[in-house]
N, C-alpha and C positions, 0 to 999 in steps of 0.2 A: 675593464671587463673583457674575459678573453672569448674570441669566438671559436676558438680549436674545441671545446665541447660539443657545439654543436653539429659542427663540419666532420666529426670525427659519427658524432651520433648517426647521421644523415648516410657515410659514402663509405665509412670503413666498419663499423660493426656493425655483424650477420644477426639478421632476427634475429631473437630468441636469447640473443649471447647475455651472458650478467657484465656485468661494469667491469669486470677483471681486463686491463689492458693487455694487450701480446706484442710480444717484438714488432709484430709488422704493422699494428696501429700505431706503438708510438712513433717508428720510424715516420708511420704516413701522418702522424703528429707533430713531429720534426716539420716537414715539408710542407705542410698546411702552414705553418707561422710564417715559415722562410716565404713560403709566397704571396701570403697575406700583407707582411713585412717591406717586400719590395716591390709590391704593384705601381703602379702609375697616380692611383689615386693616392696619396700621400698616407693618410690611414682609411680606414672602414669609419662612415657617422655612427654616429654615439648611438641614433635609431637603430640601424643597422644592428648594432650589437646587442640593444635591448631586446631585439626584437629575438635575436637566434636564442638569447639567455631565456627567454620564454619559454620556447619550443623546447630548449634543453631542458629546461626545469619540468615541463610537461611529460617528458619523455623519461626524467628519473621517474617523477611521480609515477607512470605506467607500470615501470619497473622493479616498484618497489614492492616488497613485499611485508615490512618492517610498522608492525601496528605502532603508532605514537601515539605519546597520551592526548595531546589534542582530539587526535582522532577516538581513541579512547571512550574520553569525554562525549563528545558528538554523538558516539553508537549508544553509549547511555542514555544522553538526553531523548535519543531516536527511540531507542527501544521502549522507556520508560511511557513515552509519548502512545505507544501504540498498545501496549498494557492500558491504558490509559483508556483510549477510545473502546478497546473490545470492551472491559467494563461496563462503558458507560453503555454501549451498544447493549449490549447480551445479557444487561444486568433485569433490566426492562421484563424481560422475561419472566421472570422470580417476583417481579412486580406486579405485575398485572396481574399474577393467582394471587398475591395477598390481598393487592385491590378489592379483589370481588367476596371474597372475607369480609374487608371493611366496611364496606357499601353495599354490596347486595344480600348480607346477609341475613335481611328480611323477607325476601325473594321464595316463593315457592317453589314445591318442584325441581324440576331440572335444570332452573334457572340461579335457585338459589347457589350462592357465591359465587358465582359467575360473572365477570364485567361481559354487559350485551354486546354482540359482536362488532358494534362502528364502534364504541369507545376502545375495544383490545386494539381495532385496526388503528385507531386514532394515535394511543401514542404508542405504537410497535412501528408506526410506518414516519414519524415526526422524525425519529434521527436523521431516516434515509433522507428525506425532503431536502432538509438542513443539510447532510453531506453532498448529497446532488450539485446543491448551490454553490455549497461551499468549495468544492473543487475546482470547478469552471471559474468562477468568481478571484480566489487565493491562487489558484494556478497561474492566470493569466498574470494577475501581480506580483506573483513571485517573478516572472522575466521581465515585467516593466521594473519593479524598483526593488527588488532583492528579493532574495530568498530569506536570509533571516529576521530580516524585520516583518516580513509577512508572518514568518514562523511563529515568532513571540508573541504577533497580533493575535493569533488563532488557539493561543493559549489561555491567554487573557479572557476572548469570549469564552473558553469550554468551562475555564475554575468560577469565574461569575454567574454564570446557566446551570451548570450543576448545583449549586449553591442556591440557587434561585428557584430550582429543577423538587429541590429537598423540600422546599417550604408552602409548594404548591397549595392552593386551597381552594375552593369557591368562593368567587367573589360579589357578585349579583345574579340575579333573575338569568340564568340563560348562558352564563358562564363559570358552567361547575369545575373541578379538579380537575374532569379529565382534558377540557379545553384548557388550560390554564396550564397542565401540563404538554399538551400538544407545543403549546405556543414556546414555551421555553427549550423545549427537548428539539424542536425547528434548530432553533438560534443555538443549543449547543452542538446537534450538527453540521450548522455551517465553519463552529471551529473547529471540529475535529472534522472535518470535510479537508482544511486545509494542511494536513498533518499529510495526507497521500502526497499527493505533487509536490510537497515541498522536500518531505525525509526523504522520497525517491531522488530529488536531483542533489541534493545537501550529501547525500552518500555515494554516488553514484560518482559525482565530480572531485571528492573527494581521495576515494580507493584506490586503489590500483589495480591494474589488468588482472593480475594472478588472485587477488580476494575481494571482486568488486563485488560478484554473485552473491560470495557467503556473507557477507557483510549486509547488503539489500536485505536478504532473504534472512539471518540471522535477527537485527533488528524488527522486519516485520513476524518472525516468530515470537516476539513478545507477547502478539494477541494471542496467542495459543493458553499464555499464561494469564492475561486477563478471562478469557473464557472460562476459567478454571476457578481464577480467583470469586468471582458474582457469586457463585453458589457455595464458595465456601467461607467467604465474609456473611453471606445469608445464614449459614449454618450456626455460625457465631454467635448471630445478632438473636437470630431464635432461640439459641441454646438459653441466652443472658435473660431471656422473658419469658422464656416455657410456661412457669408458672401463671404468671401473669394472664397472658392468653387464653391457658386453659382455663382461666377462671373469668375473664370476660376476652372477648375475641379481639373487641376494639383495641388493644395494646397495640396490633400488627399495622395502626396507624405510626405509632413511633418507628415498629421494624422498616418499613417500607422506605420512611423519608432517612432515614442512618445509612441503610442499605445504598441507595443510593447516592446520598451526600457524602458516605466514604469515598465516591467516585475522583473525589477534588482533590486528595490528598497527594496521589503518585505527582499529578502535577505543580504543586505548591509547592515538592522538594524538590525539583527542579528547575525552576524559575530562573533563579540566578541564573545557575551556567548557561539556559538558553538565551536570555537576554543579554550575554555577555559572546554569545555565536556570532563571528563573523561570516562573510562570504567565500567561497573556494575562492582559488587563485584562479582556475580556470573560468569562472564565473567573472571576476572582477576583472580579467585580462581583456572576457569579451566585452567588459562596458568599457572598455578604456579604449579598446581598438574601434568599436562601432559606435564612436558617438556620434560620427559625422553622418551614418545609417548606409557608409558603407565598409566593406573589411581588408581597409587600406592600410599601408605602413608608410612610415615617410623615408626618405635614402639621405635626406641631409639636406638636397639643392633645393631649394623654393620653389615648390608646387608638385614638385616630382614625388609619386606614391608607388608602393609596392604592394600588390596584391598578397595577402597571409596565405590566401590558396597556392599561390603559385612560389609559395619558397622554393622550394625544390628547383625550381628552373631560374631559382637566383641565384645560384651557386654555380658556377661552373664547374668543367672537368677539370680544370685546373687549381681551384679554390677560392675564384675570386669572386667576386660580388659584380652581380648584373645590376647595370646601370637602367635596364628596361622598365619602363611603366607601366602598371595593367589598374585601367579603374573601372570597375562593374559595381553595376546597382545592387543591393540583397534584393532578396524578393521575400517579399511579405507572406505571413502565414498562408492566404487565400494560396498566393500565388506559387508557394511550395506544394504544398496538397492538392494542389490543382491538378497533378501530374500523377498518375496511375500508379506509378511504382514508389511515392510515398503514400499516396493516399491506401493502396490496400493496405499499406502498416499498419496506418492508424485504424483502419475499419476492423485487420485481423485484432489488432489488442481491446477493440472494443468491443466485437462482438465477442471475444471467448471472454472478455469481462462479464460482460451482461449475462451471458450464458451460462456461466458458473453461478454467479450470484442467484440465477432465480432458484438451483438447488439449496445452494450455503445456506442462504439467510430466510430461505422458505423455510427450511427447516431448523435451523439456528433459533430463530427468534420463536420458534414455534415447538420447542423441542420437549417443551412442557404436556402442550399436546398428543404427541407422539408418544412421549411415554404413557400419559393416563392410557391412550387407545390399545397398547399391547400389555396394561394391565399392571403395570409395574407401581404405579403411586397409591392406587386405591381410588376410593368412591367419592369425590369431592363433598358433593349431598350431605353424604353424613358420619363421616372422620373425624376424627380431629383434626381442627386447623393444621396442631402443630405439629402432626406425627404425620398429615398428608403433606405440608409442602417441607418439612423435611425428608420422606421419600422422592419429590420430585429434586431437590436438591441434590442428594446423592446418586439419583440417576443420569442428572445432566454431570454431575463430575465424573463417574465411571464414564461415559462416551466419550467424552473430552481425554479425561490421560488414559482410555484404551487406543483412543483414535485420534486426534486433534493436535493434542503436543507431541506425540512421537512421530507424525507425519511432518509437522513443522520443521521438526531436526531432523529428521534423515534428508531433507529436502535442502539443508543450512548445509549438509556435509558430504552432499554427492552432487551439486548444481555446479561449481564446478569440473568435477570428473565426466559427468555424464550431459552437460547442455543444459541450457532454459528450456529449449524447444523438443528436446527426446522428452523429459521431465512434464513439458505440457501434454504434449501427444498422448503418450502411458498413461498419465493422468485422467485423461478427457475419458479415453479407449475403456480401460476399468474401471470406472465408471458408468460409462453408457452400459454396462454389462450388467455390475454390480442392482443398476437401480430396475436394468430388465428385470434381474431374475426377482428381486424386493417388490415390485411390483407386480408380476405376473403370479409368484407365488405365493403374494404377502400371507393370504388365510390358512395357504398349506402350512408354512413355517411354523406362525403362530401357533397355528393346532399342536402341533409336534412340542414345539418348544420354544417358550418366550428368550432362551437363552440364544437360543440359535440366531434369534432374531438380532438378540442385541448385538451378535456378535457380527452376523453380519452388515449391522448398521453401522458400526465402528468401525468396521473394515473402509468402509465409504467414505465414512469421515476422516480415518488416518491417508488414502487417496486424493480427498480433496487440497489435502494439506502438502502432502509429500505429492505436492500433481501440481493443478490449475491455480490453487489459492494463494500461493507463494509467486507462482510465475506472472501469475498477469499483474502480478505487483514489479516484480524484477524487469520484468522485459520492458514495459512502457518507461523506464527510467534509463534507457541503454539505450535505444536505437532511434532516437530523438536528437537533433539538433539541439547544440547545448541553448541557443537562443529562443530555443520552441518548448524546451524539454520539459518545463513545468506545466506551460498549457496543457501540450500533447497526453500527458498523463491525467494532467487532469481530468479531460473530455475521457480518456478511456478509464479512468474510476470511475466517473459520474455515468458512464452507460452500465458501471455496476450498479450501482446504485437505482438506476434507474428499474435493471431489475431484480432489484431488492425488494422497489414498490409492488412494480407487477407481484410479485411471489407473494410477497406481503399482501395484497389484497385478493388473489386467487387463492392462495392457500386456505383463507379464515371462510372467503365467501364457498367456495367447490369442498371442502373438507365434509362435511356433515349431508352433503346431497345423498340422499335416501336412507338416510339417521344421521345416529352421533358419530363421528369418523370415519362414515362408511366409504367415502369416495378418496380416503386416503392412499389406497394401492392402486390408485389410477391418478394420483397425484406424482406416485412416485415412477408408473410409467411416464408423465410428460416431462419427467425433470432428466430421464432417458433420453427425450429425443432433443432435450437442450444442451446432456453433455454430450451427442454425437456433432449437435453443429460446431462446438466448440471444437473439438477434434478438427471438421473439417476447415476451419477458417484460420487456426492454428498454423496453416501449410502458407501463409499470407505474409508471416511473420520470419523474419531472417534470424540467424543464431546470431549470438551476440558475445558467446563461449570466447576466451582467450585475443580481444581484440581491444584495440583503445575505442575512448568516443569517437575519435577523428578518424579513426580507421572503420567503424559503424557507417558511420555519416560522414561520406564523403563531403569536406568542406566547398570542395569545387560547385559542389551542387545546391549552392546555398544560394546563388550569382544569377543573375540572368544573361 
């Protein structure tokens, strides 16, 4: 194993340069052997060499730009994975208007078809609970004992709970459907909880410098297409029972549990290849160097270690190998985030987490609402079942590929060019705007024109996508310690999630304060003053644009 790769990586080629050799590298190629060759030490240890062939092989990896099907594979499984979760997320939505069909529609009044407002909150707010957990929970275990075995674990639960999610029913006195769905839609949260922190570092350690971004952010635009998909697998499924319905309503017991039991399938096809996923190299490099729980290398002689941080100063100017020891303790998560200038990382990806989510998923999961209030679906009361929630149907697909999927990809195909962090900023900023002027003017717009409205409500949602919704996915997977980097992300999903809940249970309880929807355009003021914090906390977070992991995260600063 020759070390003139890496000695050559390290001291003769200029950033940025591609692998093409020049006269004056290999000449200084030449010279690195010759004096590797005739040093005093007889040869370099075997360690010694392992260790540089690492760093080289790390170093093409940066470099490369060259999609392999391995990799391939991976962004399939990834993306398919996340198609996966929106579904099952945002499917819910389409759900709980057929619910109140099914069950409430003996209900008088304004009540009739309606599920009452704890049971919508009940299971609109179960996934988040379940993701919450499941982050923190799957994250941390993905750096204790892998990423892909955690992976596969979290799949297992989602195709089982969906499945279990479909067949839901009352089962005694005191636990109807909708708890029995609560309980199961938990538990497929918590595996689709683990899909964030794990496809963020499974892609992240993966990539390479030049397409780590589009690859993150590509794969997480998959949800763009499950968002898409819910309402129009619902469309199908009513299409196949129209009749049916309109001739007795209860059929939309079958639409609801299909609807959602399709949720299992993306995952069931790809099973295999995920259970068949290994760990990066860059993953498995650091359980092999840190088992001793410090980030030592050995030189050969018995007892003698070399610090992985301080390669660089093992190399002399002349090409030889320093025989110097450095052994430092890591320091434990506490003790990394202990220090200000990791810790606001983590607080900046957390809080524009959080902050974005109480807009997204306030309104996401609740987009059924939104539309009845500006008129577009009709009169629940007394429609037809199936000509009212196939207008909510076709309303949530219009917002979604006006604004949702084509924010997700302009965001896949400028996050390189233009930064995570310009991208979040712009994001947050157009935003705080957008939902001012929606909120302050909501009853002017409406009056004028419901189109207007829509239009500028898809504006917001193609922003949130091509903004904050993609980034504070991409960023917590980049500026993390590869040894933290699952955790790290986790905790800054789960603070989405967390206000996911909050929106989720503000939105349902403040929406109707002084009638039916009427506190809506003061909902959409507060979700204003959440994306300005996001903007400001955003400035917390470093670009992550054009650098290695190593070169994010300084490894030095791992050490006490």
């Amino acid at each position: 194993m020759s070390l003139v790769p890496e000695i050559v990586e390290r001291h003769w080629m200029p950033d940025g340069q591609d692998d093409s050799m020049s006269p004056e590298v290999l000449q200084g190629d030449a010279k690195t052997e010759e004096a590797v060759e005739t040093r005093p030490d007889d040869d370099v240890a075997e360690a010694d060499q392992d260790f540089l062939q690492r760093q080289y092989e790390l170093a093409q990896l940066d470099r490369s730009s060259r999609l392999r099907w391995e990799m391939i594979k991976r962004l399939t499984v990834c993306g398919v994975a996340f198609l996966n979760d929106a579904y099952d997320m945002f499917a819910i939505n389409i759900v709980a208007m057929i619910l109140g069909f099914v069950y409430f529609n003996d209900a008088t009044g304004s009540e009739r078809n309606i599920v009452p407002r704890k049971w919508d909150t009940l299971i609109k707010i179960a996934v988040q609970i379940g993701c919450l957990l499941g982050q923190l929970v799957m994250g941390r275990l993905g750096d204790k004992i892998g990423r892909t075995a955690v992976y596969s674990a979290s799949l297992m639960i989602a195709i089982f709970t969906t499945i279990a999610s479909a067949f839901s029913n009352s089962m005694v006195k005191g636990i109807n459907v909708f708890v029995v769905l609560f309980i199961w839609r938990t538990l497929l949260g918590f595996g689709i909880g683990g899909d964030y922190p794990l496809t963020a570092a499974i892609v992240s350690e993966y990539a390479s410098v030049h397409n780590r971004g589009k690859l993150m952010a590509a794969v997480f635009a998959f949800q763009g297409f499950g968002n898409v998909l819910a309402p129009i697998v619902s469309l199908i499924v009513i299409a196949c029972f129209k009749s049916s319905i309109d001739s007795n309503v209860l059929y939309l017991d079958y639409v609801w549990r299909i609807i959602i039991g399709v949720g299992c399938i993306p995952g069931v096809c790809t099973i295999y290849w995920r259970l068949c996923m290994t760990d990066s190299d860059r993953f498995r490099r650091l359980e092999q160097n840190n088992g001793d729980g410090t980030s030592v290398h050995s030189t050969g002689s018995e007892g003698e270690k070399l610090l992985t941080s301080d390669r660089d100063n093992s190399i002399s100017s002349t090409g030889f190998i320093s025989r110097q020891t450095h052994v430092r303790q890591q320091k434990s998560f506490s003790q990394y985030f202990r220090e200000w200038r990791h810790l606001k990382v983590l607080l900046g990806t957390s809080l524009a987490w959080f902050s974005l989510d109480i807009a997204f998923y306030g309104i996401n999961l609740n987009s059924s609402i939104v539309i009845s209030a500006i008129g577009f679906s009709g009169d629940i009361a007394t429609d037809n079942p199936s000509s009212f929630i196939i207008r909510n149907c076709l309303g949530n697909i219009i917002i979604n590929l006006l604004g949702s999927v084509p924010g997700y990809w302009i965001a896949v195909f400028t996050i390189e060019k233009l930064g995570r962090k310009k991208i979040q900023i712009a994001g947050f900023a157009v935003l705080t705007v957008l939902y001012l002027v929606l909120g302050f003017a909501y009853h002017q717009i409406l009056n004028k024109s419901t189109g207007a409205f829509i239009f500028l409500f898809s504006v917001a949602q193609l922003f949130q996508n091509f903004g904050p919704n993609v980034t504070t996915f991409v960023i917590p997977g980049e500026v993390f310690p590869t040894r933290f980097r699952a955790t790290a992300h986790g905790i800054s999903a789960a603070s989405g999630k967390l206000g996911a809940i909050v929106a989720q249970g503000g939105f349902l309880q403040l929406s109707d304060i002084g009638g039916k929807s009427a506190f809506i355009d003061h909902l959409l003021q507060i979700f204003a003053l959440f994306m300005f914090i996001g903007f400001a906390v955003t400035f917390w977070i470093p670009e992550s644009k054009g650098k290695s992991l190593e070169e994010i995260c300084n490894p030095d600063e791992e050490y006490i």
